[in-house]
C-alpha positions in Angstrom: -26.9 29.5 -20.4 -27.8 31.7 -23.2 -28.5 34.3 -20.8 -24.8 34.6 -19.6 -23.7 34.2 -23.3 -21.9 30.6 -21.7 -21.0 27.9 -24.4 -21.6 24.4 -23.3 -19.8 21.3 -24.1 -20.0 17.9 -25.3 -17.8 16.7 -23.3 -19.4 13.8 -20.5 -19.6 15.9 -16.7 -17.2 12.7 -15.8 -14.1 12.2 -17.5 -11.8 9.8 -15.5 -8.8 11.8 -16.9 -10.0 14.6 -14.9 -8.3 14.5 -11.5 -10.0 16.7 -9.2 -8.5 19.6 -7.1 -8.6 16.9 -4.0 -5.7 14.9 -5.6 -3.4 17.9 -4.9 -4.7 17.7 -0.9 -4.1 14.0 -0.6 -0.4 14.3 -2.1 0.2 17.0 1.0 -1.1 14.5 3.2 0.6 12.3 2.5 4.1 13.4 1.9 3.2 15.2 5.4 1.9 12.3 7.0 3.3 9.4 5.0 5.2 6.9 7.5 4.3 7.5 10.4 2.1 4.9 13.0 -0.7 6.2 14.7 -2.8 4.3 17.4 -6.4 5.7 17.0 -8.2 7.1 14.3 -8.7 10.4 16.8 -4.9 10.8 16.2 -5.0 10.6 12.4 -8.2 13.0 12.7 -6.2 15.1 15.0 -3.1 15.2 12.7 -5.4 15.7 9.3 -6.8 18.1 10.6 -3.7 20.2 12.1 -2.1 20.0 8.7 -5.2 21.2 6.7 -5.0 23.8 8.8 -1.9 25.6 8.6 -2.3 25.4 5.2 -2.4 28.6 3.1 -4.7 29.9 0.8 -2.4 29.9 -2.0 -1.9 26.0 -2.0 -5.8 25.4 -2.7 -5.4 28.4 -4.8 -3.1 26.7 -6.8 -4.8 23.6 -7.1 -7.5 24.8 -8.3 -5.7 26.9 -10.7 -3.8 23.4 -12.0 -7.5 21.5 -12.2 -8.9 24.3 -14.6 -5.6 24.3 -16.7 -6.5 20.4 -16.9 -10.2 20.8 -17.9 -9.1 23.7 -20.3 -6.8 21.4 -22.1 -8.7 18.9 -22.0 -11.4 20.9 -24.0 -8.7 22.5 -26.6 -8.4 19.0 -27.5 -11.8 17.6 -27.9 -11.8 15.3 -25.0 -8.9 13.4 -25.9 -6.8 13.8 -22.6 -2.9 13.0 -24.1 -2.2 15.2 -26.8 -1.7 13.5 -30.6 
């Protein structure tokens, strides 16, 4: 780490107040996919799969974008995740 002139943090490599970039996926899901009745699991695969698809770049770009603002905060405030 010294090498790259990186810092490291105290802060635990879990923190449950971390959501991870996934939790923006499964909200598309399943506002996309929310509702609806499906017979076999090849027809939810099928669906998941078409919908993961057609998205663009700039929705996981933006999710992962959102989860470093988190961690970044998160940081700034010395692991305490709701600001004082």
């Amino acid at each position: 780490m010294e090498q790259f002139k990186w810092d490291a943090s105290d802060h635990p490599a879990y923190s449950p107040g971390l959501a991870t970039s996934d939790f923006h996926l499964l909200t598309e899901l399943k506002n996309r996919l929310g509702g609806q009745n499906f017979q076999k699991n090849e027809e939810i695969q099928s669906n998941v799969n078409a919908r993961l698809t057609s998205l663009v770049g700039t929705f996981f770009e933006e999710g992962i974008r959102n989860f470093v603002h988190r961690c970044d905060k998160c940081l700034n405030l010395h692991g305490d995740y709701v600001e004082k």
